[in-house]
N, C-alpha and C positions, 0 to 999 in steps of 0.2 A: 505772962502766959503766952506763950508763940502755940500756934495750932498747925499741925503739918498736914499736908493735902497729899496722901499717898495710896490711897487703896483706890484708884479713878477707874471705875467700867469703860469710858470710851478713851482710845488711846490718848493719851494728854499731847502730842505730834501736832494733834487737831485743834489744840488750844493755843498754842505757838505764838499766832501771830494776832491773839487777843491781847489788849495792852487797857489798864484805864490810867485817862486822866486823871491827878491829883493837883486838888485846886486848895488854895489857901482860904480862910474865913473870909478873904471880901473877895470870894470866886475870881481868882487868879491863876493863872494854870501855874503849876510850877513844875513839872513833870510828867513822867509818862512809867507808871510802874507795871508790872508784868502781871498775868492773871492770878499766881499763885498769893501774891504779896498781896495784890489786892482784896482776895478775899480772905486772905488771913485777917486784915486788919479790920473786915466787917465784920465778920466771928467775932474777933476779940471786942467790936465795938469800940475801937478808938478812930473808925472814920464815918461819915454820914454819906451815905449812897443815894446819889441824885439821881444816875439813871443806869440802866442794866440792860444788857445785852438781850436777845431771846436766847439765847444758847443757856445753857445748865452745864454744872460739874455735879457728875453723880459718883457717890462712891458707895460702898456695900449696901450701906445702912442710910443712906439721904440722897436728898438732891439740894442744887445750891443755886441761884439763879449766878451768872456771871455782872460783876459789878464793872458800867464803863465807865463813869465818871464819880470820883469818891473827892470828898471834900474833908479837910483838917479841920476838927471845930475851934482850935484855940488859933494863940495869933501863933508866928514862928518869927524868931528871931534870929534872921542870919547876917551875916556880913555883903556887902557887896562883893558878889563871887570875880576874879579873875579868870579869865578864859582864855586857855593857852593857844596859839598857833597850830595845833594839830591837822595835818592833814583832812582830817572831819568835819571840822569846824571849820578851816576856808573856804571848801567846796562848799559848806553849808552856809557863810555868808554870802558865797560870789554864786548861789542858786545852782550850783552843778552845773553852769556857762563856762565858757570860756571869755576873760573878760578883752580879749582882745578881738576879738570876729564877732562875742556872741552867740554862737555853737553850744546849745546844749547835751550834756551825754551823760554817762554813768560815770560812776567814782572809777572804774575801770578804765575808760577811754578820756579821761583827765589825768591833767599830772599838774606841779605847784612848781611853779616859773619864782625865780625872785627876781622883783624890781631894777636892783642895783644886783647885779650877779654876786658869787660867794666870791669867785674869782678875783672880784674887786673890794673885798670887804663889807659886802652886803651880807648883813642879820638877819637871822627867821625870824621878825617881827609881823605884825599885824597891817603894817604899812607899807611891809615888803616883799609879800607874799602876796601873788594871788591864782586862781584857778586858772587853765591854759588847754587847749586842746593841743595835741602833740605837733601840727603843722605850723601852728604858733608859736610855738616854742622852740622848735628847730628852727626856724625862721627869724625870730629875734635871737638867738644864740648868747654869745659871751658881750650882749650891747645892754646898752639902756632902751627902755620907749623909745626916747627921742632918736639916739641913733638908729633905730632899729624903723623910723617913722610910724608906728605904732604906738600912737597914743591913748593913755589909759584913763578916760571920765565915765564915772569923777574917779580920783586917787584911791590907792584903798585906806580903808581904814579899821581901827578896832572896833568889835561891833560889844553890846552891851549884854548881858549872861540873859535879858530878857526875853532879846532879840533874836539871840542863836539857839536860845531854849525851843522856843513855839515853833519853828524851822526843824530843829532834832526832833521833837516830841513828834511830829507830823509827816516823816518821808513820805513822802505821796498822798494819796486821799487820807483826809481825816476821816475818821467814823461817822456817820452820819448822828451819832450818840452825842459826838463831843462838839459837833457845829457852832450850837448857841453856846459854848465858856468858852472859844478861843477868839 
């Protein structure tokens, strides 16, 4: 039984950038699902809502309080996930730095330097890619680090679907809601 959240009095615009936590049986974060998912799944009663927003979704006929941190009561069985190289994902390991200077900035004012140039046979792997601010990167050019004397500690490396989660789930302040499960 899916429940759809569509007749909203206050414009739903203003809910956008309401998110909750979704935490596993021994309170683990494993995501960050959007407000409408979230309280569908309280309606239906297949999540247990640990803490709630002050904010409300009203629609004709009720009001809903906003759910921030919803927990799965059974266990979940997944595989250990692989996590691709995506340009999202290395800014979100290398902290949206630049891992040559250091210089932090927006996804905008970064860009993904590889290790070993393509030039030279260098893969978009995990260990060969990292975040760069564009001075740095015009600057080490078609070299390696060491040519380029621009040493990169520590190397990079693959980070683990746990690691880049709580980083995704979080760009910028966390809710003051989800403090205590992260």
């Amino acid at each position: 039984m899916d429940i759809v959240v569509t007749a909203l009095i206050e414009p739903a615009s203003s809910l956008e950038s309401f998110r909750a936590l979704l935490l596993d049986k021994a309170f683990r974060p494993l995501r960050a699902v959007g407000w409408r998912r979230a309280l569908c799944l309280d309606l239906c009663e297949r999540v247990e809502v640990l803490e709630y927003y002050d904010r409300r979704v009203r629609t004709t006929g009720a009001s809903f309080p906003l759910p921030a941190v919803i927990r799965v009561p059974g266990w979940l069985h997944r595989l250990p996930q692989i996590v691709p190289p995506t340009r999202r994902n290395v800014l979100l390991r290398d902290g949206f730095a630049c891992r040559y200077c250091g210089w932090e900035g927006t996804s905008a004012q970064l860009t993904i330097d590889h290790v070993l140039p393509r030039s030279r046979g260098g893969r978009t792997s995990w260990e060969n890619v990292v975040a760069a601010c564009a001075p740095c990167n015009r600057r080490k050019g078609d070299r390696t680090p060491a040519e380029a004397n621009m040493p990169l500690d520590p190397p990079p490396r693959a980070p683990s679907a746990l690691q880049l989660g709580r980083r995704g789930m979080v760009m910028g302040d966390a809710p003051a809601e989800w403090e205590p499960y992260l």
